[in-house]
C-alpha positions, 0 to 999 in steps of 0.5 A: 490512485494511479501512481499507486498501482504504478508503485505496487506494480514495480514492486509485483508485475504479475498482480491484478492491484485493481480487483486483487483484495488478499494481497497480504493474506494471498502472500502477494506481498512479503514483508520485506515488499511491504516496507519498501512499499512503506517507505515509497508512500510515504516519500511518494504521497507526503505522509508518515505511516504509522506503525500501528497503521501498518495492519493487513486491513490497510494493506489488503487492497490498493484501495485500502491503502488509497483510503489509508494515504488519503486519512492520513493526509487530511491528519497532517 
């Protein structure tokens, strides 16, 4: 989870990842920082996100996505 904060801090300083569960719908994270994020992930935890899995509820909160990373890698 660690590595994720780190991540999502490169890509907005200014966020609190670790209480913060509006980052999509707060407007924390563009469209164009959610595929970067995507593509960091996925490099980053060894997993392929889905286009179906690409949903505000997975990408909300750090935590969401953590849950996410972590569904898809026990899938693989």
């Amino acid at each position: 989870m660690e590595r994720l904060i780190e991540i999502l801090s490169d890509l907005n300083p200014d966020v609190d990842y670790k209480t913060c569960t509006d980052l999509i719908d707060g407007h924390y994270l563009d469209s164009l920082s959610i595929l970067s994020l995507i593509a960091e992930l996925e490099d980053e935890f060894d997993v392929v996100i889905p286009t179906v899995e690409i949903i505000p509820n997975n990408f909300n909160s750090a935590e969401a996505m953590w849950k996410m990373i972590n569904r898809l890698q026990e899938e693989e």
